[in-house]
N, C-alpha and C positions, 0 to 999 in steps of 0.2 A: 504494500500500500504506500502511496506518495503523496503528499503534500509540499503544494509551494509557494517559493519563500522568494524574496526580493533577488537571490543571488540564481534561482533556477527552481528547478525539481530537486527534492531531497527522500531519503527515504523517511518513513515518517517513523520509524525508533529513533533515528538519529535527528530527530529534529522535535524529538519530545528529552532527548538526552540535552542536547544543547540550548533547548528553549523553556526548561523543566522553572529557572529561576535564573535571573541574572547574576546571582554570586558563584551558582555553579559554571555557566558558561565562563564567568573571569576570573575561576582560577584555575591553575596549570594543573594537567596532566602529572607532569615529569618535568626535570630539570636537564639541561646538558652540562654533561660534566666537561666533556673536550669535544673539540670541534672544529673542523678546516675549513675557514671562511667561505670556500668554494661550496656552500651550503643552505638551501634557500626553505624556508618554508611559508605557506599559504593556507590562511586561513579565519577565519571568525574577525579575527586580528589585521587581514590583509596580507599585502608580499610583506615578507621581511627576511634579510639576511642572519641565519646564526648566530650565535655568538656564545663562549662560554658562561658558565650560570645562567643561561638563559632559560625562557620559561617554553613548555612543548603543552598545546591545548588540544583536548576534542578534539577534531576535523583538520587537524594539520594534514597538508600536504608536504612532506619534505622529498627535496628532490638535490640532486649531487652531483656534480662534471666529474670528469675522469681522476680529479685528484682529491675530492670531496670524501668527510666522513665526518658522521658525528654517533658520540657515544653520551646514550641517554638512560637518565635514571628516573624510573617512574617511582610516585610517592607509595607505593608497596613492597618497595625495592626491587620491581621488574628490572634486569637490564637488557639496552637494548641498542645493537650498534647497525647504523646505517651505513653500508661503505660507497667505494666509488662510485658512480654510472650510473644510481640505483633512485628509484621512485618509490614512496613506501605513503599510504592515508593511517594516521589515525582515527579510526572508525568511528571508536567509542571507548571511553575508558571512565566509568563510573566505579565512584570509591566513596566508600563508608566514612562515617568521622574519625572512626578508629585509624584511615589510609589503609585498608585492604579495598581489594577492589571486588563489587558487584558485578562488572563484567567489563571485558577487556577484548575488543574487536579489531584487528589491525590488518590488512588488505597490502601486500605486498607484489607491487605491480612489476618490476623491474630491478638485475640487482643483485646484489651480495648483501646479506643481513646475518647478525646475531643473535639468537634470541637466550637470555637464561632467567629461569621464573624466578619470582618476588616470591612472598609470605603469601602471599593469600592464598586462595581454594585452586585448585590446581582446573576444577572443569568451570569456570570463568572465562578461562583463554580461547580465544580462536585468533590464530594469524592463516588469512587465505593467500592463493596467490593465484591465477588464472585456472591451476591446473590439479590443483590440491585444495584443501581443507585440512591444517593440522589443529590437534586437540591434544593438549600437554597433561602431562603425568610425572611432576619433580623432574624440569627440565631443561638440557643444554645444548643447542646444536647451531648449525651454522645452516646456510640459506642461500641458494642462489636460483633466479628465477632469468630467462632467457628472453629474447625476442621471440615472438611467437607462441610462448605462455610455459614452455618447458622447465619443471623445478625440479631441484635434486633438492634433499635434504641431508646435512651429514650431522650424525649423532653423537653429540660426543658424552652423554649423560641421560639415565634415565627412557624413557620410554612415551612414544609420542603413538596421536591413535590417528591414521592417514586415512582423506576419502577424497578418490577422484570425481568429477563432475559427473556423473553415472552411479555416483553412492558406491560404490566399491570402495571398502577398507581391507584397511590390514594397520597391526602393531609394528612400528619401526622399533627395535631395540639399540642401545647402548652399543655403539662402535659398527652401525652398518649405512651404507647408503645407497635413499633410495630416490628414484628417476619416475616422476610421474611428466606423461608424452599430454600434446593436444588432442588425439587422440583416446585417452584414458587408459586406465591398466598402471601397473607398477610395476617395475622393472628394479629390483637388488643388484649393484654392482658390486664385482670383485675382479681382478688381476688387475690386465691392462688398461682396459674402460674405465675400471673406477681409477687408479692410480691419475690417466690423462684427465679427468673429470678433474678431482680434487685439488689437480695443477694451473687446468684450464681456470678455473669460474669461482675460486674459494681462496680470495684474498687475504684474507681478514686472520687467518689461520698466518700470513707474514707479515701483521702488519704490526705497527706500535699503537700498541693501547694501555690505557688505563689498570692497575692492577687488577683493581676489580670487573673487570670487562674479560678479562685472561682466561684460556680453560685449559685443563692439563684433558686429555682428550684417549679416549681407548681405541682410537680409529687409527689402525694401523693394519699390513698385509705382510700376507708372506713373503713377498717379492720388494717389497719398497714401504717406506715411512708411508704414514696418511699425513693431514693436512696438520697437525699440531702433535705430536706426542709429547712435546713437552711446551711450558705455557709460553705465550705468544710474548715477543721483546716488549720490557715497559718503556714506553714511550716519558721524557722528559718531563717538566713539568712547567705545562701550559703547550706542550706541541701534541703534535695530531696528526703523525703520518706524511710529516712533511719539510724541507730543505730550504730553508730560506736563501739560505746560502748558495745552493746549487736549484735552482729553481729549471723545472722539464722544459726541454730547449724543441720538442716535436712537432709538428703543427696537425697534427691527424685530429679530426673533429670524431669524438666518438658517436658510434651507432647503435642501436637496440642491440646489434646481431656483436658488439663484439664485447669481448672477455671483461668485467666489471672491474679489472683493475685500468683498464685506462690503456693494456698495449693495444697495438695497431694491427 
């Protein structure tokens, strides 16, 4: 069901969530803890550019160039990292007084993501993304979604409950990854496929972050490391994945179809 609002058509949960009372709409989500100015979000609020300690609302739209990332902490202690190339809505993120959350809706369009659960009730969460539907269970994985809708998910904690756009589930466990097509169906990788996958589209497992953004990860193979087995380099304090110093000299305009870390 829809109803609309000055800015278009909206759905109408999320516009009984944002429109419930105006101290709920004006206060934040989540905080960012770090963040590479290359990072823009839209929403309730208008454009606005990032910035550390800033504030993440309802219906944000965050979106990110090839050298963009931002690491955000919701007030449940969700953590939640947006990396390069990548387009992510928050949907909906409804929290008690206590700051657990009532329900936590987040549409992940484009991209490399992190996702590791807060305190609250673990069936609260939904993070979509064209091709999937995941449903958390005490959780830590990483996240990459393609041009064309194609999402892998790698697990590096815990136990996630997957459904493709046809209702097909299946339980992902702790240290596997799985490949949900536009087509639907799920596809588990292992040797080569997975190995090139987790090289390909899963930055985030090299990138500098935040200690607590970090994960020590059980995704590894017989044949070659996975994307983290041990926790990902702490990044500085107040940097974000990034060289002032040596600033990327390329000119390649990134595209849907290429790798979320920004190569060519």
């Amino acid at each position: 069901m829809f109803c609309k609002s000055r800015r278009g058509i909206l759905p109408l949960a999320l516009m009984t969530g944002v429109l419930s009372g105006a101290a709920l709409a004006a206060e934040p989500s989540g905080t960012t803890v770090d963040v590479n100015p290359s990072t823009e979000a839209s929403g309730e609020t208008g454009m606005r550019t990032l910035e550390i300690k800033g504030p993440i609302f309802m219906g944000d739209q965050i979106t990110t160039n090839g050298h963009g990332q931002a690491q955000i902490l919701f007030v449940d202690d969700t953590k939640f990292v947006v990396g390069p190339n990548s387009k992510v809505v928050i949907d909906a993120f409804v929290f008690s007084p206590n700051n657990t959350a009532q329900k936590v809706s987040i549409s992940a369009v484009k991209g490399a993501f992190r996702f590791i659960t807060g305190a609250s009730a673990k069936n609260v969460y939904a993070i979509r993304t064209p091709t999937m539907t995941i449903g958390v269970r005490g959780t830590a994985f990483d996240l990459a979604v393609r041009g064309g809708g194609e999402s892998t998910i790698a697990m590096h904690h815990g136990i996630t409950d997957l459904c493709d756009a046809k209702r097909q589930c299946m339980e992902a466990k702790e240290g596997s990854v799985v490949v949900a097509g536009p087509g639907g169906g799920f596809q588990s990788l292992t040797g080569l496929a997975r190995r090139q996958k987790l090289a390909a589209f899963f930055p985030l497992a090299r990138a500098k972050l935040n200690p607590a953004f970090q994960v020590t990860t059980s995704i590894d193979d017989a044949n070659g490391p996975g994307p983290g087995d041990i926790t990902n380099p702490t990044a500085s304090s107040g940097d974000s994945n990034r060289d002032h110093d040596n600033p990327p000299t390329h000119e390649h305009e990134p595209t849907d179809d290429d790798p979320p870390d920004g190569r060519p």
